[in-house]
C-alpha positions, 0 to 999 in steps of 0.5 A: 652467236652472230656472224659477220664481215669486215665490211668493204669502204668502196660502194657506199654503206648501204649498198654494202650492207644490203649485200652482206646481210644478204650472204647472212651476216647478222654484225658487220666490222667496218674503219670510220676513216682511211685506215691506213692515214691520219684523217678520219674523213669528213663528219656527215651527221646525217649519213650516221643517223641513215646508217644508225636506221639501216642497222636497227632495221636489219638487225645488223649488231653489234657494228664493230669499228676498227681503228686505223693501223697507224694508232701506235700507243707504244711508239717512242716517237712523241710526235707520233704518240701525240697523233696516235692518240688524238685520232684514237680519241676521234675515232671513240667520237665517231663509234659512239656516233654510230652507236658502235659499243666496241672500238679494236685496236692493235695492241702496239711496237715499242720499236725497240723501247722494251716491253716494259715500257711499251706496255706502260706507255700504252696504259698511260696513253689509254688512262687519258683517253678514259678520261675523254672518251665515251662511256657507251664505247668500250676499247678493245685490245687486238692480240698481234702476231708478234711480228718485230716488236709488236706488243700484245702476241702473249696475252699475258701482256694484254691481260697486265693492260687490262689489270692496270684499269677497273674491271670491264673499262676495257676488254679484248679481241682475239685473232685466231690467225695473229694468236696461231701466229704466237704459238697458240694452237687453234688447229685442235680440240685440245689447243683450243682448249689451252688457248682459252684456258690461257686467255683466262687466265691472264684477262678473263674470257668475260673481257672477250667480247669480239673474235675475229676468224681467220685460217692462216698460211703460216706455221704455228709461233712464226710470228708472221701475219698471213691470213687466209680462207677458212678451212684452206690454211694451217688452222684447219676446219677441226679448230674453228669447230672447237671454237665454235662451239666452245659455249659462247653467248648467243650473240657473240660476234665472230668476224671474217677479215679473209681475203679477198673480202667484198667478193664471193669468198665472202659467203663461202667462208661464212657458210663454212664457219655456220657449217661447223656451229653444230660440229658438222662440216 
């Protein structure tokens, strides 16, 4: 297993990777752009190649992006489904520059449309971008916490995504804090267990390449998005044990997105996660 953060934009790339290799992170998650704007930023061929060099001598992999939050494949805005995925296009343009393999995004809202739309929109909107996008990135569905009208709580919905396409054009990254937020019990051995056997089921654990680890301050199904210091909310230090050490490939990457990220808090989340791997706390 590799362990790693979401990487701070402020500081510069360098200098931030120094210091989360140095608090033992072995891959890192970082935005290509602004991700909370349209504008992925200007392309600086030169500062990717540095950063291409800088990974392969740290042995930092794999470098995971993660897509802006406004993508929205599902919206029934047409001006806004047009720019949600012309910078999804961009951003598969600007991984595989960074010779990132995975590209995360937020499953969608329908806003009102119906799941049954929401859905086929989103498998319409990913059909064009395959078309486009490079072979060396793969996109990879995030589960939500449900929230409003948000796509992608029940994996059954990520797994009919997926199924709509070949095997291994797509895959999934599953939140332990959005999926405690649907109602899937992350807080035991046996929740966990079922969680899994459920992600299986509908799409197939060998489609899960990256999983984010997050405690949570919510009440299981409140479908509310809180995260929160690993070992300090609701999900508890038994659930990421069981996760853990469930049986993952070696260099299966889990990524912290706790707050208060680029501090401290940091390592001492890290260190707790690595504490568990052996069933220890």
């Amino acid at each position: 297993m590799r362990f790693g953060v979401h990487m701070p934009q402020s500081g510069g790339f360098a200098k931030n990777l120094e210091r989360v290799v140095g608090i033992g992170c072995n891959t890192i998650q970082i935005f290509p752009g602004n991700p909370t704007g349209w504008r992925m930023g200007k392309l600086d061929q030169k500062e990717i190649v540095k950063r291409v060099v800088l990974l392969e001598e740290m042995n930092v992999k794999p470098l995971v992006v993660h897509s802006a939050y406004l993508i929205n494949l599902a919206t029934n805005n047409e001006e806004f489904l047009v720019k949600s995925k012309n910078l999804l296009d961009e951003t598969m343009e600007r991984a595989a520059l960074h010779q990132a393999p995975f590209v995360i995004l937020h499953t969608g809202n329908h806003g009102g449309a119906g799941v049954e739309k929401g859905l086929a929109q989103i498998i319409g909107s990913i059909e064009e971008g395959l078309a486009v996008w490079p072979e060396s990135v793969k996109l990879l569905l995030e589960n939500t916490a449900g929230s409003g009208t948000a796509l992608g709580a029940n994996y059954s919905e990520l797994g009919e995504v997926l199924k709509a396409f070949p095997k291994g054009k797509l895959g999934v990254c599953i939140d332990t804090a959005h999926s405690w937020a649907g109602g899937y019990d992350f807080g035991s051995n046996e929740g966990v267990k079922k969680a899994l056997d459920e992600l299986d089921s509908f799409v197939g654990l060998d489609q899960l390449h990256v999983i984010h680890v997050n405690d949570t301050k919510v009440k299981c199904g409140a479908r509310v998005d809180r995260h929160a210091h690993i070992g300090e909310g609701n999900i508890g230090l038994e659930g990421f044990s069981a996760l853990l050490n469930y049986g993952w490939p070696e260099d299966f990457p889990f990524i912290l997105e706790t707050p208060e990220n680029g501090t401290e808090w940091d390592k001492t989340n890290l260190d707790k996660l690595k504490s568990l791997v052996d069933g220890k706390r």
